[in-house]
N, CA, C and O of each residue as an XYZ file, in Angstrom:
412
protein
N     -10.084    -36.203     49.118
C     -10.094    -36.569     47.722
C     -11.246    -35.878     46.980
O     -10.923    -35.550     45.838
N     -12.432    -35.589     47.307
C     -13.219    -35.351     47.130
C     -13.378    -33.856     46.860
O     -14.166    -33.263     46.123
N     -12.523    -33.466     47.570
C     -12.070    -31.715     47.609
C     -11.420    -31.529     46.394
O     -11.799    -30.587     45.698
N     -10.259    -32.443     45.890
C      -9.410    -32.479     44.800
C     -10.214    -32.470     43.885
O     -10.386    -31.450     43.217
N     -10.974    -33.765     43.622
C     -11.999    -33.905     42.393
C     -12.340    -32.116     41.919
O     -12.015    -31.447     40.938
N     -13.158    -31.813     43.188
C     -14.196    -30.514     42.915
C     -13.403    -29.423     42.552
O     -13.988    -28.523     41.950
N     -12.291    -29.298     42.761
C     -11.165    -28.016     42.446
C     -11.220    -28.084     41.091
O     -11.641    -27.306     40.235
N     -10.468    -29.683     41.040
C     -10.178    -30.246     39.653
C     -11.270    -29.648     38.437
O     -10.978    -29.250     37.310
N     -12.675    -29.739     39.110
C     -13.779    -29.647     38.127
C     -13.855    -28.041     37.940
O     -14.005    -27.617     36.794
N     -13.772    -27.261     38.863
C     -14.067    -25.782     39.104
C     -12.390    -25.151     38.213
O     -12.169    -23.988     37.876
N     -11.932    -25.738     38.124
C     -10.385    -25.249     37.346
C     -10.406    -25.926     36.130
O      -9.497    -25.484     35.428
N     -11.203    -27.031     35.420
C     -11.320    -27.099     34.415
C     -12.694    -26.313     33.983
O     -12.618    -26.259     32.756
N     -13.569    -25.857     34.276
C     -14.541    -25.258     33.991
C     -13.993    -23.766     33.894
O     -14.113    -23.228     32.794
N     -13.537    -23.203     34.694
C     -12.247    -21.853     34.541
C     -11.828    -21.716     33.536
O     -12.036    -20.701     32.872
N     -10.952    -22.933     33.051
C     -10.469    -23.225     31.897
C     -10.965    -23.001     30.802
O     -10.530    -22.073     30.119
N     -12.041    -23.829     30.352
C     -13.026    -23.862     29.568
C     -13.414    -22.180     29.341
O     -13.205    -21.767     28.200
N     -13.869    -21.352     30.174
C     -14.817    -20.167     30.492
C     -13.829    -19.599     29.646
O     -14.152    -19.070     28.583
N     -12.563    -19.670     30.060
C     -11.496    -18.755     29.803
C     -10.692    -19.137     28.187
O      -9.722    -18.565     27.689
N     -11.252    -19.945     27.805
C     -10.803    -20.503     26.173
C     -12.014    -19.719     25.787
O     -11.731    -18.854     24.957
N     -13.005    -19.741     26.056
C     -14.478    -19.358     25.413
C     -14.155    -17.862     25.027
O     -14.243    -17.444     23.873
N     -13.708    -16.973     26.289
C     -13.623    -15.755     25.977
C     -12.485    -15.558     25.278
O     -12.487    -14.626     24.474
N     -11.519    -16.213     25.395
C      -9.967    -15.923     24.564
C     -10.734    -16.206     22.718
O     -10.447    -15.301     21.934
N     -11.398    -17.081     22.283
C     -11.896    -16.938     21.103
C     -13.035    -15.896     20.888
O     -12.915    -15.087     19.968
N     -13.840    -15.882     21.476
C     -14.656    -14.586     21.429
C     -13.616    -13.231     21.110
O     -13.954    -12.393     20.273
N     -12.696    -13.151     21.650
C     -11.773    -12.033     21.536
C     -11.090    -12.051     20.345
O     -10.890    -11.074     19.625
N     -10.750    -13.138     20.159
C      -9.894    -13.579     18.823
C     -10.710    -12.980     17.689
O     -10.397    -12.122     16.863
N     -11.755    -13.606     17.853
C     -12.540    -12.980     16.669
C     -12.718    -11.553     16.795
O     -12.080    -10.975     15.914
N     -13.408    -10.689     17.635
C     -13.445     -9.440     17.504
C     -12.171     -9.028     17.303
O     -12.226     -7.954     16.703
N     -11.028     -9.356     17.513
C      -9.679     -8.839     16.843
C      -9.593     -9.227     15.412
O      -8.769     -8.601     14.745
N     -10.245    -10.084     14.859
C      -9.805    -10.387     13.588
C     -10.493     -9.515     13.216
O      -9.852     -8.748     12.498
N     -11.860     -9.135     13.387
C     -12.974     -8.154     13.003
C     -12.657     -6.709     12.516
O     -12.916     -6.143     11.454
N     -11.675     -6.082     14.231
C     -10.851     -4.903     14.079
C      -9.921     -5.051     12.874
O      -9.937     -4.158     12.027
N      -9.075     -6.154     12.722
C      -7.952     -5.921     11.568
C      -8.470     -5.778     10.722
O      -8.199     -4.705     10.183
N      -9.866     -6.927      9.758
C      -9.861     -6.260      8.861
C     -10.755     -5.115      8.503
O     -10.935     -4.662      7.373
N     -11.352     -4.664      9.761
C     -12.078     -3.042      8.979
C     -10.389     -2.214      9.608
O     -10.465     -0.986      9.631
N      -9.635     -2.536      9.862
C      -8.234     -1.698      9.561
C      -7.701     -1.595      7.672
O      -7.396     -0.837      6.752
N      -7.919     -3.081      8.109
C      -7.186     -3.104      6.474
C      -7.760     -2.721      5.523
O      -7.056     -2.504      4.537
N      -9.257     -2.475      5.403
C     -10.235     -2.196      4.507
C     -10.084     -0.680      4.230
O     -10.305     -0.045      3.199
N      -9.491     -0.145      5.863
C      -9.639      1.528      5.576
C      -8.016      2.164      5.188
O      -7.683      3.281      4.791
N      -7.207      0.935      5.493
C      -5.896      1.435      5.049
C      -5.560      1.547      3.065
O      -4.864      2.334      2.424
N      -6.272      0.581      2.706
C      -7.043      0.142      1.371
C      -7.552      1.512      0.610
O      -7.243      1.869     -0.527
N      -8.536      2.274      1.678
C      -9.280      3.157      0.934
C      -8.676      4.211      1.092
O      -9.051      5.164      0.410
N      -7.448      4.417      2.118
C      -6.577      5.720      2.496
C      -5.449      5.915      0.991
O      -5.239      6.837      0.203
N      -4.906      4.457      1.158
C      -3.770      4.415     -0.184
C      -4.681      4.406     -1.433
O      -4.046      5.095     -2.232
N      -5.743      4.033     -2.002
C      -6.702      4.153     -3.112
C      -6.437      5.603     -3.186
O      -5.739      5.978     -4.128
N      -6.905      6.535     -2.297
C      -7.278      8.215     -1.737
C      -6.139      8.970     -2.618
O      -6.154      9.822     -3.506
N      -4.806      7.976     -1.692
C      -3.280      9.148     -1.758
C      -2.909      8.391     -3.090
O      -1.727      8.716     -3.201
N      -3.154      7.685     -4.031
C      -2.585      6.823     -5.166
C      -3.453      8.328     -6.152
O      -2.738      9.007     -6.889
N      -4.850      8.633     -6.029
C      -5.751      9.437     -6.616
C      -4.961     10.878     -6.581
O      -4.700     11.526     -7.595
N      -4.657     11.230     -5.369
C      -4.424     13.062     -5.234
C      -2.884     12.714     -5.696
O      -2.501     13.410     -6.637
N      -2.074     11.897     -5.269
C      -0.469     12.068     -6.164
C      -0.230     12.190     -7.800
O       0.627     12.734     -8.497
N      -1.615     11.281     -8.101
C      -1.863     11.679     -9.664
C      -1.966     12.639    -10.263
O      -1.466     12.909    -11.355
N      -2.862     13.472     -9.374
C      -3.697     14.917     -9.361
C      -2.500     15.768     -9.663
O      -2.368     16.398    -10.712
N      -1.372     15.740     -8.375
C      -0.469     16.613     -8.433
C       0.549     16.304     -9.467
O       1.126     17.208    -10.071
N       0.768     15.122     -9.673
C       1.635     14.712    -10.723
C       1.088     15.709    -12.237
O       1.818     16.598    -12.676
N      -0.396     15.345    -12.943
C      -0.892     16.009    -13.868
C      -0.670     17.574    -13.682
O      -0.365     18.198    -14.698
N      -0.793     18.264    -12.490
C      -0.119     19.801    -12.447
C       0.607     20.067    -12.655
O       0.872     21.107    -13.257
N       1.780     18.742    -12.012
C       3.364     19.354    -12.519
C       3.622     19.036    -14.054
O       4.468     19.693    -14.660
N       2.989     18.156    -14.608
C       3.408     18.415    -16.132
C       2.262     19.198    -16.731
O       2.332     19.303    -17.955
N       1.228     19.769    -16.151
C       0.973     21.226    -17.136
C       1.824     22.334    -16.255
O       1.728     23.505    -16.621
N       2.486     22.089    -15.342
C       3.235     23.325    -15.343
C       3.779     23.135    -16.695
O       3.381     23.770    -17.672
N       4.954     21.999    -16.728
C       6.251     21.719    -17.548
C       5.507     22.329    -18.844
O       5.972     23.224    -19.550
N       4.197     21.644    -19.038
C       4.034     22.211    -20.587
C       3.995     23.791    -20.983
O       4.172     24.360    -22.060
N       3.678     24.291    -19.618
C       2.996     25.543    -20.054
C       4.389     26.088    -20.108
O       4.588     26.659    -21.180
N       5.323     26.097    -19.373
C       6.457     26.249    -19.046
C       7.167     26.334    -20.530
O       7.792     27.343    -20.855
N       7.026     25.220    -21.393
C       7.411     24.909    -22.711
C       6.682     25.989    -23.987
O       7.262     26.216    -25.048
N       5.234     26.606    -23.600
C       4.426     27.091    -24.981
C       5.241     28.475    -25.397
O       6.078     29.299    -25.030
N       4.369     28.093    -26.408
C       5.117     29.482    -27.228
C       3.944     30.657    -27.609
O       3.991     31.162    -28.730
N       2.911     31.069    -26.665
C       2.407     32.071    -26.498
C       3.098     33.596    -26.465
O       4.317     33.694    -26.319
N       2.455     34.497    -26.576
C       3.335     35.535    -26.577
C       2.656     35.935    -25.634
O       1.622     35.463    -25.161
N       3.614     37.384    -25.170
C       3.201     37.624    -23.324
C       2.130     37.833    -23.040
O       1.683     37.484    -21.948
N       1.244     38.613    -24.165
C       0.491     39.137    -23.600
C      -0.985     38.395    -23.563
O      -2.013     38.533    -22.900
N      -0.504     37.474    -24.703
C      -1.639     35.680    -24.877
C      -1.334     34.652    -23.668
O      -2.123     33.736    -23.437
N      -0.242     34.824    -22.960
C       0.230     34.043    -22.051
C      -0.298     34.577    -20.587
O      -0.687     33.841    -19.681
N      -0.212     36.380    -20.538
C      -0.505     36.648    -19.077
C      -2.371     36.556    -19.389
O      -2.924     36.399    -18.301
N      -3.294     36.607    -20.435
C      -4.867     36.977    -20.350
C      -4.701     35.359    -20.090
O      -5.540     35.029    -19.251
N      -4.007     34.376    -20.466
C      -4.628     32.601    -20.131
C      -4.249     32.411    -18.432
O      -4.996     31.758    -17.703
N      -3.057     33.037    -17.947
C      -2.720     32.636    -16.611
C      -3.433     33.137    -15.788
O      -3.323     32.637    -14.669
N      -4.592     34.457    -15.956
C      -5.729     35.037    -15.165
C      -6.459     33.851    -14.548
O      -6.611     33.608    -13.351
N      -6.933     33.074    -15.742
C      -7.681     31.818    -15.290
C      -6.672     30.604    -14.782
O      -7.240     29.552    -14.489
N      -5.397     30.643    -14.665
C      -4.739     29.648    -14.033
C      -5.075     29.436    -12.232
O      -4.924     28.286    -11.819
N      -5.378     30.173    -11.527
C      -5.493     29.837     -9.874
C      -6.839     29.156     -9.868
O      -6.790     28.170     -9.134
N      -7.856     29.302    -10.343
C      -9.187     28.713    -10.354
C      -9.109     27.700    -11.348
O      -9.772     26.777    -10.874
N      -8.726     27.390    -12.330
C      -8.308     25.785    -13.084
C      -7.765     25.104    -11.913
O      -8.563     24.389    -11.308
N      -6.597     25.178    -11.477
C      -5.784     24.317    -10.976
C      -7.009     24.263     -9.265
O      -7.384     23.200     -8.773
N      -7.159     24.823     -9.038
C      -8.072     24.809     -7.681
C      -9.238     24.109     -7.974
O      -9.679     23.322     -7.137
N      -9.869     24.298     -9.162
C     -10.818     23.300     -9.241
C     -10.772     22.031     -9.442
O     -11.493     21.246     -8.826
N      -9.621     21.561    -10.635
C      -8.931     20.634    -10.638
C      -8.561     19.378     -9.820
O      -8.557     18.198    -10.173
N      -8.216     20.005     -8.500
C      -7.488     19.431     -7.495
C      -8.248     19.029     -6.099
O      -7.768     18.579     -5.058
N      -9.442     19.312     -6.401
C     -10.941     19.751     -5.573
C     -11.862     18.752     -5.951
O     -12.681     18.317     -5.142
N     -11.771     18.219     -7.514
C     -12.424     17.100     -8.371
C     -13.387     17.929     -8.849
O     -14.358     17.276     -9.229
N     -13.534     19.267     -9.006
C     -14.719     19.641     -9.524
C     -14.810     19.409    -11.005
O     -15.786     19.058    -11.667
N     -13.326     19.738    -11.459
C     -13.176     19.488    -12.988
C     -12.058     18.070    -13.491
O     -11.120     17.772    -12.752
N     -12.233     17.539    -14.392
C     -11.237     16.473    -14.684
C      -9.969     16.700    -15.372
O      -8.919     16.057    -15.350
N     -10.497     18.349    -16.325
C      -9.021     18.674    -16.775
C      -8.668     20.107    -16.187
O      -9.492     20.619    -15.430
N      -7.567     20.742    -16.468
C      -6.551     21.918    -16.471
C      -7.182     23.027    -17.776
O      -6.570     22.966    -18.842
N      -8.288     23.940    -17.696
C      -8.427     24.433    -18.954
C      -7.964     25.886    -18.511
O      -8.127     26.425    -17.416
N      -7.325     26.392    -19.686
C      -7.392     28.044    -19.300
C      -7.937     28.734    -20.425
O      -7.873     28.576    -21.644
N      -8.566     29.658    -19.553
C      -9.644     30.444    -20.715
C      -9.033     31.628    -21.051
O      -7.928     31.971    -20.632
N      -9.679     32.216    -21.745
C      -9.202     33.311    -21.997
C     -10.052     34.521    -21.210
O     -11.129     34.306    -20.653
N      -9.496     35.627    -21.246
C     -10.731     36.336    -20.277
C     -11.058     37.126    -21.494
O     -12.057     37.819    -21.296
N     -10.625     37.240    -22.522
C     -11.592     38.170    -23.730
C     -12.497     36.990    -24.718
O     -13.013     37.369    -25.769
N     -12.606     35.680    -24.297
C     -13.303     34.880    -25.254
C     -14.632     34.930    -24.551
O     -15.605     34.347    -25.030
């Protein structure tokens, strides 16, 4: 009987040990999720930012697409079109400017 008792005690103490670490774990898993969710947060913030970016290119394509420059006012502004849009898209600049290369 006495043997039983002591099992009894050594298998509830097991027990015990083994709830202790199952919450210890619990928590460091809750820990992991939310620096998951925090960075999934700052990934979609990221791609919500650059889809904008590209969105604003495609309607200064459309516009430019639309002006009524004449060719030869149209090809001296598109010189500066690869470095607008590259800077643009880089965050160096906030808008789309094209310069002229004789101003």
């Amino acid at each position: 009987m006495e043997f039983l008792v002591k099992t009894q005690k050594d298998l509830s103490e097991a027990t015990n040990q083994n709830i202790l670490k199952i919450k210890a774990d619990s928590q460091v898993l809750e820990q992991k999720n939310e620096e998951i969710k925090s960075e999934l947060e700052k990934m979609s913030e990221l791609r919500t930012k650059e889809k904008s970016k590209i969105d604003k290119v495609i309607t200064f394509c459309e516009l430019l697409g639309g002006c009524s420059f004449s060719k030869d006012e149209l090809l001296d502004k598109l010189g500066s079109f690869p470095s607008a849009i590259s800077s643009f898209l880089k965050g160096a600049s906030d808008s789309i400017v094209l310069k002229s290369r004789y101003a």
